[in-house]
C-alpha positions as CSV (number, residue, x, y, z in Angstrom):
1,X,0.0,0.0,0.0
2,X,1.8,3.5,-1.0
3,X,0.7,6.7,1.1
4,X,1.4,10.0,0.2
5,X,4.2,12.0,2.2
6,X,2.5,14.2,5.1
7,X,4.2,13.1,8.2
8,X,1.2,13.7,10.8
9,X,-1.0,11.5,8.4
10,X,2.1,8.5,8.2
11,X,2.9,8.6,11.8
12,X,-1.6,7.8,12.2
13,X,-1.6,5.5,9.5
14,X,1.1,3.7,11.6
15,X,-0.6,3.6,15.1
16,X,-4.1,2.7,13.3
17,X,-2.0,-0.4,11.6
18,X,0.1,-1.1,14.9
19,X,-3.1,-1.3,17.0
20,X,-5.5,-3.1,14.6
21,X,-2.3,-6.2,14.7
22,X,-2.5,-5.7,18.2
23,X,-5.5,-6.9,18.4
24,X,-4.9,-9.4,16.6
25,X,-2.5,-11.0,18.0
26,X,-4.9,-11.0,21.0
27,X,-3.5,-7.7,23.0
28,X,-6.9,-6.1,22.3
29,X,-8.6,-8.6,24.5
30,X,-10.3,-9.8,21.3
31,X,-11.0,-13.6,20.2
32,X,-11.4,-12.9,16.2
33,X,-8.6,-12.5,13.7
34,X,-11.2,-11.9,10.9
35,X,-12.6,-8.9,13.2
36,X,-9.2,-7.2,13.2
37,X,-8.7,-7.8,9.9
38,X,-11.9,-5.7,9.6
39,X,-10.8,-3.2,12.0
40,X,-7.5,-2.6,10.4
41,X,-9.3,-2.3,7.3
42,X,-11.7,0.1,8.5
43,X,-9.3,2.2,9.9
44,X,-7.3,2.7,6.8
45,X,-10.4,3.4,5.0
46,X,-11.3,5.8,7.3
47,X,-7.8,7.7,7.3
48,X,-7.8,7.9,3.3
49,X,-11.1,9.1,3.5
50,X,-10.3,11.6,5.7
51,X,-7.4,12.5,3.0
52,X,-9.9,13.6,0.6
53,X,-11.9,15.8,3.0
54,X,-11.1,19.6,4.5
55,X,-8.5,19.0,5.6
56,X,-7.6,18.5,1.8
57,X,-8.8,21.8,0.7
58,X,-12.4,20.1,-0.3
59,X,-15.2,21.1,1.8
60,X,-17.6,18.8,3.3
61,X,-20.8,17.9,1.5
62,X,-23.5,20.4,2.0
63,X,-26.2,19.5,4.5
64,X,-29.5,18.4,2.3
65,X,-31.4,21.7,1.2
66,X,-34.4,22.9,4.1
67,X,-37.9,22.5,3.7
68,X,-39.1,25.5,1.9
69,X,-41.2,27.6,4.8
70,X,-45.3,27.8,3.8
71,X,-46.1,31.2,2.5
72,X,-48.3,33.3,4.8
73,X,-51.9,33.8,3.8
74,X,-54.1,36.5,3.3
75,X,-57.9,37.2,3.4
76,X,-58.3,36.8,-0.2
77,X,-56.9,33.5,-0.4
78,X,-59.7,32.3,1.9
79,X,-62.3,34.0,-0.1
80,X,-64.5,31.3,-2.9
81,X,-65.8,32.1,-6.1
82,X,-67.4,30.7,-8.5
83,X,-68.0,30.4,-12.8
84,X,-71.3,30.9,-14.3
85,X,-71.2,28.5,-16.9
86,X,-74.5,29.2,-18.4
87,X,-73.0,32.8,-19.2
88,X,-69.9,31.6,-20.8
89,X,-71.0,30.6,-24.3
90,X,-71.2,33.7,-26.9
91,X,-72.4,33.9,-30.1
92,X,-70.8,35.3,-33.9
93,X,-70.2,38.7,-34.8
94,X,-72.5,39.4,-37.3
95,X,-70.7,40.0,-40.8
96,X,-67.4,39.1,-39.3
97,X,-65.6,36.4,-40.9
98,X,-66.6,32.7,-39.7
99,X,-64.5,31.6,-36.5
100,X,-64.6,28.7,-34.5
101,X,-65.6,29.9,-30.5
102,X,-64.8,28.0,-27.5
103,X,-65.7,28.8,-23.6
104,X,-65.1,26.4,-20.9
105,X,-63.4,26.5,-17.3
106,X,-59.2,25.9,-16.8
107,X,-58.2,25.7,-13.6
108,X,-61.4,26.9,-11.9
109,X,-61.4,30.0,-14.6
110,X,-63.9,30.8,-16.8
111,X,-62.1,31.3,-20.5
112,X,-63.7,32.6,-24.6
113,X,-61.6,31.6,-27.1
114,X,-62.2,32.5,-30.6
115,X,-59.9,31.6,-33.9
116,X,-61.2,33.1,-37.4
117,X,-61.2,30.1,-39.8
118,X,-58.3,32.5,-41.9
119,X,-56.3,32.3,-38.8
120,X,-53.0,34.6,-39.2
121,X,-50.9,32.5,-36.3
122,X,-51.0,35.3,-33.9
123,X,-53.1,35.3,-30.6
124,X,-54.6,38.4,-28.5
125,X,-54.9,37.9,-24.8
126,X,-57.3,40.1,-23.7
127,X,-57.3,41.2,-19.7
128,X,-60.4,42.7,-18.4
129,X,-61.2,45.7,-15.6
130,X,-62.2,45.0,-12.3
131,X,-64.8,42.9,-11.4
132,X,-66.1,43.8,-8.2
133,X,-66.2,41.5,-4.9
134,X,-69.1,39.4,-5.9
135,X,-68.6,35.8,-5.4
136,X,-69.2,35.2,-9.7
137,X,-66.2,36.0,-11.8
138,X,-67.2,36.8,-15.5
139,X,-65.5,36.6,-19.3
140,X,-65.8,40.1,-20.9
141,X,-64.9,40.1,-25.0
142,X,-62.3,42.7,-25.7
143,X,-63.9,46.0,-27.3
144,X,-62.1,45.2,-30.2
145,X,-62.9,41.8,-30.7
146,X,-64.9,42.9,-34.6
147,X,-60.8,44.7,-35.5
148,X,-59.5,41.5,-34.3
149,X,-60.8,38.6,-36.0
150,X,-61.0,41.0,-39.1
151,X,-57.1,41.2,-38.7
152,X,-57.0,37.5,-38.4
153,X,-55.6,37.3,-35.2
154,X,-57.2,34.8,-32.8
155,X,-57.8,36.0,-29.1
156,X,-58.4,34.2,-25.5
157,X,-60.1,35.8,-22.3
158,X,-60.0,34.6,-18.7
159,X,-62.8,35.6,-16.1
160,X,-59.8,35.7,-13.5
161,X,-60.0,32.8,-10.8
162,X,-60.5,36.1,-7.9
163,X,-62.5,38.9,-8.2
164,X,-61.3,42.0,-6.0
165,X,-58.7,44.0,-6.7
166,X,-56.4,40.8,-7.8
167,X,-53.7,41.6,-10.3
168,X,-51.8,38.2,-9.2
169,X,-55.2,36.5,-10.2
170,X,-55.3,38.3,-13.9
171,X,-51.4,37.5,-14.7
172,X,-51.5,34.3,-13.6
173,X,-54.9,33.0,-15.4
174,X,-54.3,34.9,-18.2
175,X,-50.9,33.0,-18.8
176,X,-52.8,29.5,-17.9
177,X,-55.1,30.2,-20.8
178,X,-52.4,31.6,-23.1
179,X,-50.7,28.6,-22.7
180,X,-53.2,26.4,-23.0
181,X,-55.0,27.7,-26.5
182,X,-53.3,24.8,-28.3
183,X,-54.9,22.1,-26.2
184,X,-58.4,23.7,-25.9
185,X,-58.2,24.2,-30.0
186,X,-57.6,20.1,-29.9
187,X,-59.9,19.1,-27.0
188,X,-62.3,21.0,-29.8
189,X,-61.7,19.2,-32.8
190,X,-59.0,21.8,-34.6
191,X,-55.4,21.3,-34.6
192,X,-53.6,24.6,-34.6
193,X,-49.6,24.9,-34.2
194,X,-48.6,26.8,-31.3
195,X,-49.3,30.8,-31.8
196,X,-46.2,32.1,-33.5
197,X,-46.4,35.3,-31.5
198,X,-48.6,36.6,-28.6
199,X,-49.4,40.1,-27.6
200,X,-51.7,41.0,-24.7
201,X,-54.0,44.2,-24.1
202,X,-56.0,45.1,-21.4
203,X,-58.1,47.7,-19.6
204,X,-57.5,49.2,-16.0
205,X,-57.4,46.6,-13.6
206,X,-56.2,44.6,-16.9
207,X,-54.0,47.4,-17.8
208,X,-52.2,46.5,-14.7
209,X,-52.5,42.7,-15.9
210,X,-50.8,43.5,-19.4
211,X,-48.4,45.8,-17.8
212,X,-47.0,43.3,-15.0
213,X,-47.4,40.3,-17.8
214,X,-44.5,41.7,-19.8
215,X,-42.7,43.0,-16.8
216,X,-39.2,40.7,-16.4
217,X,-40.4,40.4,-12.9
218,X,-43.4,38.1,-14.4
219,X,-41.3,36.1,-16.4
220,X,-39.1,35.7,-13.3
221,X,-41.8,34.9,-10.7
222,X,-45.2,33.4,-12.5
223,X,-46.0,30.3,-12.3
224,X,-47.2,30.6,-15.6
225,X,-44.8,31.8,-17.9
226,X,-45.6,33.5,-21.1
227,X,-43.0,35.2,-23.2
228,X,-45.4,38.1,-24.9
229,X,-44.0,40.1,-28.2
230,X,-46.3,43.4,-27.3
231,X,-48.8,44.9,-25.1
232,X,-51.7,47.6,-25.1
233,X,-52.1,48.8,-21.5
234,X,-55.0,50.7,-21.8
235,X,-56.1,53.5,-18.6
236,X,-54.2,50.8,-16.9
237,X,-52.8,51.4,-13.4
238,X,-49.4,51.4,-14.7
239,X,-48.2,53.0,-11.5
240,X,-49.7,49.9,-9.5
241,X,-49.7,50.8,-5.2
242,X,-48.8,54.3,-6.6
243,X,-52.5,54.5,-6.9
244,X,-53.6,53.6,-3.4
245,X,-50.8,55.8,-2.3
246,X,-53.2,59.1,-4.2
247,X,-56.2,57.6,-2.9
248,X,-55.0,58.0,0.7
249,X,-53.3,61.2,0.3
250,X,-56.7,62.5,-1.1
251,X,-58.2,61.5,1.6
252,X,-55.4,63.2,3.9
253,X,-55.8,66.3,2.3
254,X,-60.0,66.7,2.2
255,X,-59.8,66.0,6.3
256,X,-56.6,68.4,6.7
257,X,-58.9,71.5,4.6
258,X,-61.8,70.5,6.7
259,X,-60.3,71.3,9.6
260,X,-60.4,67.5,10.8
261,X,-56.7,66.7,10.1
262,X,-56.0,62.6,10.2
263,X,-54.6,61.5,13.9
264,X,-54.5,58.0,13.3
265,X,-54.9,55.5,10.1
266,X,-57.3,53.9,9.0
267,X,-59.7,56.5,10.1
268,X,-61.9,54.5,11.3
269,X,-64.9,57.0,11.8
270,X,-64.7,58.0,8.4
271,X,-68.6,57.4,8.0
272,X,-69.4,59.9,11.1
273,X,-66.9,62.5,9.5
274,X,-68.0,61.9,5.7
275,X,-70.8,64.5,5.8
276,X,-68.5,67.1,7.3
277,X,-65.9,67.3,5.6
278,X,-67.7,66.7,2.0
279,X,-70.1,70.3,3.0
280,X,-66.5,71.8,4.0
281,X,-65.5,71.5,0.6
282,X,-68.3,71.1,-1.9
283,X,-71.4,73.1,-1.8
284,X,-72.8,70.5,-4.7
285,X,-70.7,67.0,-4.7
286,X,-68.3,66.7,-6.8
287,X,-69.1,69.6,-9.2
288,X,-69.4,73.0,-6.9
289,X,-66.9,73.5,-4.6
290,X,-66.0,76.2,-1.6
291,X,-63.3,78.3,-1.0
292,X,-61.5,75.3,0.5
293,X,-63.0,72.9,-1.7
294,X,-60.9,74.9,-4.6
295,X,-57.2,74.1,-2.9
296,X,-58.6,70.3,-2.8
297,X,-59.4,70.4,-6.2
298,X,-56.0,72.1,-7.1
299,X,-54.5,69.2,-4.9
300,X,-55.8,66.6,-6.9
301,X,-55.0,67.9,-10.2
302,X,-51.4,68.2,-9.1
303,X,-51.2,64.7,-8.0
304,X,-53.2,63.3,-11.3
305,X,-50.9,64.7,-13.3
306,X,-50.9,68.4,-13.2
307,X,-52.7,71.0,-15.5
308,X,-54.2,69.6,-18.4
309,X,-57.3,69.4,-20.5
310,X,-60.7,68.2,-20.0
311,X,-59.6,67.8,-15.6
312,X,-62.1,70.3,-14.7
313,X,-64.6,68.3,-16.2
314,X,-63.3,64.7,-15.2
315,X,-63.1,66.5,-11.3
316,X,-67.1,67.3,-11.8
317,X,-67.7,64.5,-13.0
318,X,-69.0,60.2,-11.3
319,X,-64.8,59.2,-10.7
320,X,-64.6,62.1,-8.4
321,X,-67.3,59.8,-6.6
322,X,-65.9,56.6,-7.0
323,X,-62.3,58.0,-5.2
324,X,-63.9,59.2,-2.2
325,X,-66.1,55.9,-1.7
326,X,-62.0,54.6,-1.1
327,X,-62.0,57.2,1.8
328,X,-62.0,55.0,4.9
329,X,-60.3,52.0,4.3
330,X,-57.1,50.9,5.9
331,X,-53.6,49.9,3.3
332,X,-54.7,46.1,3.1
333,X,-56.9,47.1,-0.6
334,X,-59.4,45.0,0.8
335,X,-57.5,42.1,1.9
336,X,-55.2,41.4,-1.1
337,X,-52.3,42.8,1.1
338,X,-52.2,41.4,4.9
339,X,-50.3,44.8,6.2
340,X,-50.7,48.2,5.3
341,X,-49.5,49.4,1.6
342,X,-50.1,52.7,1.9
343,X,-47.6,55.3,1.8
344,X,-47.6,59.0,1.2
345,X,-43.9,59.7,2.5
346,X,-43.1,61.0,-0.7
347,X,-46.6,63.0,-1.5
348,X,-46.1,66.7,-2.4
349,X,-48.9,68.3,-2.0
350,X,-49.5,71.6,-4.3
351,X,-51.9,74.1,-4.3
352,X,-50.6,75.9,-7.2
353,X,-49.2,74.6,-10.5
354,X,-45.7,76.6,-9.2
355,X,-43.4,73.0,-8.0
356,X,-41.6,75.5,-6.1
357,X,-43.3,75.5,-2.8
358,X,-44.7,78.6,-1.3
359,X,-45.1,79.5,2.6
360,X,-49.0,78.2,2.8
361,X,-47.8,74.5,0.9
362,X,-44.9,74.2,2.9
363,X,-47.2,74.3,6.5
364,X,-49.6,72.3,4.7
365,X,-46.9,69.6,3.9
366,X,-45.6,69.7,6.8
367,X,-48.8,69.3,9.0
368,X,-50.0,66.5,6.6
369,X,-50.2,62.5,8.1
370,X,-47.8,60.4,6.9
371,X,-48.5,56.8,5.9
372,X,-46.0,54.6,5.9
373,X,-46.1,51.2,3.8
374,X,-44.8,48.0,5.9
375,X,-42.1,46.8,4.4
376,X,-43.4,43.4,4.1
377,X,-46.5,44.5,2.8
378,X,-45.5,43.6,-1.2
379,X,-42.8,41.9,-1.1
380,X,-41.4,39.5,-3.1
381,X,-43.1,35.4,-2.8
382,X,-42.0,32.2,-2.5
383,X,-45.1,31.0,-4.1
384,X,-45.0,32.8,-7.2
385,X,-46.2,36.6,-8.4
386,X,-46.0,39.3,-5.2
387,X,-49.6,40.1,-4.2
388,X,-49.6,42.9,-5.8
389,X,-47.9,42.8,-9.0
390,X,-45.3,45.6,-10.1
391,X,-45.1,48.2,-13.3
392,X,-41.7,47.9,-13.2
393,X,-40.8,49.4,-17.3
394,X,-38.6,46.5,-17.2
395,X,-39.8,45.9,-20.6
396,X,-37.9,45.2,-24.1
397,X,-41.0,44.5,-25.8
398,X,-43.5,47.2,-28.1
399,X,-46.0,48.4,-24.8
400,X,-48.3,51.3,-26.2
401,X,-50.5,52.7,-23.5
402,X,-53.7,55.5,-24.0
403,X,-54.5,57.4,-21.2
404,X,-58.1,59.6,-21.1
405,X,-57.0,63.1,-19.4
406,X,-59.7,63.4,-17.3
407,X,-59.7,60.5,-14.9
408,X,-59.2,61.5,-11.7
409,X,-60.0,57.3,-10.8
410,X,-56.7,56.0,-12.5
411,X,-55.8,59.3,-13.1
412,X,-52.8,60.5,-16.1
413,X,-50.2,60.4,-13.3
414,X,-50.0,56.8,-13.8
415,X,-49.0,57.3,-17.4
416,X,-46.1,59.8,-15.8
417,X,-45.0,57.9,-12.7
418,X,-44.7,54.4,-15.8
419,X,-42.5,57.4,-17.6
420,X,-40.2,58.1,-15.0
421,X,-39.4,54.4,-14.1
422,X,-38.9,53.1,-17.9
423,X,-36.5,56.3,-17.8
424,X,-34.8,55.1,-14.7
425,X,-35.0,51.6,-16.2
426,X,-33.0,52.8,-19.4
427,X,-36.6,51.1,-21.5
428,X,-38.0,54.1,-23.1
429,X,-37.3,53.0,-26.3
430,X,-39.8,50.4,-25.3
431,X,-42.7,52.4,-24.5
432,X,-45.1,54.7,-26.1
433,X,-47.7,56.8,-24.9
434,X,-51.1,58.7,-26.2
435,X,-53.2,60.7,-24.3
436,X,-56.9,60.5,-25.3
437,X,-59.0,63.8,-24.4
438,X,-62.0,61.4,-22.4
439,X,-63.4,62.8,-19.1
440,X,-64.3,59.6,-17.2
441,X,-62.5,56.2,-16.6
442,X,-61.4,53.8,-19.9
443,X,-63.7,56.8,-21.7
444,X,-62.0,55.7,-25.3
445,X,-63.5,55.3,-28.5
446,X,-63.4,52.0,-30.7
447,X,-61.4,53.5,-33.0
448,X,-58.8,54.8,-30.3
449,X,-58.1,51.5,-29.2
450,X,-57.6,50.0,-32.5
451,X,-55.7,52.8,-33.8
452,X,-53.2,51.6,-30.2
453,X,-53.2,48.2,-31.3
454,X,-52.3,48.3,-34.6
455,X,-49.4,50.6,-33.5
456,X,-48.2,48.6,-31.2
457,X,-48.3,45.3,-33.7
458,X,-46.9,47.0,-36.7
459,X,-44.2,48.3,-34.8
460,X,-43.6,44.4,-33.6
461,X,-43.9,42.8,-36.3
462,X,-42.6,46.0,-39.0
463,X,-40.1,47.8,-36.8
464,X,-42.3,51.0,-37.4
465,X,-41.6,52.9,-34.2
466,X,-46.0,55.0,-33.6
467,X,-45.6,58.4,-32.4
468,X,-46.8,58.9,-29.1
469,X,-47.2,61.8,-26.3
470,X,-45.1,63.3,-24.2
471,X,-46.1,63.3,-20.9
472,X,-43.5,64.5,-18.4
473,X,-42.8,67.9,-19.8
474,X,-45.9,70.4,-17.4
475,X,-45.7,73.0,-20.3
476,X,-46.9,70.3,-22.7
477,X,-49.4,68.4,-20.7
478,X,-50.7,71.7,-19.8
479,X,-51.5,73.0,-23.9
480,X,-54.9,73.4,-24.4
481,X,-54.6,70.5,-27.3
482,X,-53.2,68.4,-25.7
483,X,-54.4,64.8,-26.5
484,X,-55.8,66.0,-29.9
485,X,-53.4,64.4,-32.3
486,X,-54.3,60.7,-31.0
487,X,-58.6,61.5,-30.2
488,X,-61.3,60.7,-32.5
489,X,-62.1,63.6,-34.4
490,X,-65.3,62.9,-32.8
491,X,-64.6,64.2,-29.7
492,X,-64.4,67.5,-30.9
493,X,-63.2,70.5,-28.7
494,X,-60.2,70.6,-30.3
495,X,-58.7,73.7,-30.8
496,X,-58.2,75.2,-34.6
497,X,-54.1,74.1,-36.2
């Protein structure tokens, strides 16, 4: 047997040899040659083993991996819904081209499918709005379902597993269906190849959906995977808990004018203190205001995107509403989130359309709550999407987005704070944007969204960069025709050229 020169190794090898004969010449007190045999063999064993290990330079084999921990769980993961099946099938477009139409359930989902019989190979995911908190979930048909099949292109829609506020839910049941379309197309009696590109549009809640789906942070995290060539976010919450974060500082700022300044969050006798502060500022809600009632409306316009056309109107008008029936509400957005997500640390409120801020804003600011967002409210999961999916920009596909102006729900600034990140991102190039001169939420025209779409596709599939909007720029945003160039001329209330 041959050993490599280490002296301390030798001089054990030696003792481990000199004992094991030992005993077996009897001096261990043992009655078995063969067992000492085996000892002595063991021992040596043992020392070259110990050769190979850390003391070697090797480390020792890593201990086997831990159980992965269980994922906390949230009140909307105990919540049950159900598919209406009898609502799911849907009939032809009249005059359209003929198309094969599907509608089932995947993975407790209600889905439409429909492929033109001239099939061009491409598919349209189609992501719809907010569906309430009613225990149904529902297929909507995208608004340009007739442009669609016209085109050729084939298109899919899931009713969401969740209602609620439940971006997680969209992304990851849109992508289920996406990637299912072959097998549904067979199950159906057509074989199809897989689609050689898919894009994916949406609307509000599903603008956040088509937003998030093409996010690398989807393609990282989903459990579904989809790899999308192009998106239409359309009035989508692009700037995803930046929302909640205006909805709270609105709500900030009517109590602070009212003279009942926020102690404590959530307010939680918001419904006593409703009344009061609403005749504080409004003398007909949401369209008349008072004296004070005029810095909350300059408030809001500065934090939906600054001066701009057709606000005044979208201030006046039923989304004005639908903010304040947020008021009240702790940071959770009704469960999705198990802490509060909230935060207005970085709110500046303005009274003017000056940035600089002058003696009266700087007492306001500093006498406004702060909310602050736990920092394990949204983080990342173990399980899959966070709760509350990001806009991260972190895009290097076509995304065109259309934005109405006068939303104060999902206001413009969404379309400015998605800006600012795909700058800080380095993936403008990736991005255009269109302002559309509508007062209330999603207020576009068929033609508007089609116009979008074909952009965004024939710059995909053509390398034909659309023109868009520029939104960060005050002096711009602020021209009374703004919007104009991407409206339907049947709007009207455009200025003269």
């Amino acid at each position: 047997m041959k050993f490599h020169r280490h002296p301390g190794r030798r001089a054990t090898v030696l003792s481990l040899i000199a004992a094991a004969t030992l005993a077996a010449c009897g001096g261990g007190g043992g009655d078995s040659s063969g067992a000492s045999a085996a000892a002595l063999a063991a021992a040596i064993a043992a020392q070259q083993a110990g050769a190979g290990g850390a003391g070697a330079g090797n480390p020792p084999a890593p201990p086997p991996p831990a159980a992965p921990q269980p994922e906390e769980t949230r009140a909307q993961d105990s919540r049950q819904f159900t598919v209406d099946e009898t609502k799911l099938p849907f009939a032809a477009l009249s005059g359209a081209p003929d198309t094969d139409r599907w509608w089932g359930v995947l993975e407790g989902a209600g889905y439409r499918v429909e492929v033109p019989k001239n099939w061009n190979g491409m598919l349209v995911m189609y992501a719809h709005g907010y569906g309430g908190t009613g225990p149904v979930v529902s297929v909507s048909d995208p608004t340009i379902r007739a442009h669609l099949i016209a085109q050729g292109y084939a298109w899919a829609a899931s009713s969401y597993t969740k209602n609620y506020y439940d971006v997680r839910a969209g992304v990851e049941d849109t992508n289920a269906l996406a990637l299912a379309f072959q097998r549904i197309a067979s199950q159906n009696g057509r074989t199809l190849d897989a689609p050689r590109k898919t894009y994916i549009v949406g609307q509000s809640l599903g603008g956040h959906v088509a937003a998030a789906a093409v996010d690398a942070e989807a393609l990282e995290t989903a459990n579904h995977k989809v790899r999308y060539a192009g998106a239409v976010p359309m009035c989508g919450v692009l700037g995803d808990i930046e929302l909640y974060n205006y909805f709270g500082a609105s709500q900030i700022a009517a109590q602070q004018l009212a003279g009942l300044p926020v102690t404590g969050w959530p307010v939680s006798n918001w419904n006593d203190l409703l009344p009061v502060v609403r005749n504080a500022l409004f003398t007909r809600f949401p369209s008349a205001t008072t004296a004070q009632g005029e810095k909350y409306k300059a408030i809001v316009k500065n934090l939906t995107g600054g001066e701009r056309p057709m606000f005044d109107a979208g201030f006046a008008g039923s989304m004005n509403a639908t903010v304040w029936g947020t008021f009240g509400r702790d940071g959770t957005i009704n469960g999705i989130l198990n802490r509060d997500g909230y935060d207005t640390t970085g709110i500046v409120y303005q009274l003017d359309n000056d940035p600089a801020q002058n003696a009266e804003e700087i007492t306001f600011n500093q006498g406004a709550y702060r909310l602050h967002a736990d920092p394990e409210s949204n983080r990342l999961r173990r399980d899959g999407l966070r709760w509350f999916p990001k806009s991260n920009a972190r895009i290097d596909v076509p995304v065109v987005t259309i934005h109405t102006l006068g939303d104060v729900y999902v206001p413009f600034s969404m379309e400015q704070i998605y800006k600012r990140r795909a700058d800080a991102q380095g993936t403008s190039k990736w991005l255009v944007q269109r302002a559309i001169r509508g007062i209330s939420h999603c207020d576009f025209t068929t033609e508007e969204q089609t116009q979008a779409f074909d952009a965004m596709t024939n710059w995909e599939q053509n390398g034909v960069k659309p023109a868009g909007d520029e939104v960060l720029d005050a002096a711009t945003v602020a021209r009374a025709d703004y919007g104009c160039k991407f409206s339907s001329a049947s709007r009207g209330g455009c200025p003269a050229p």
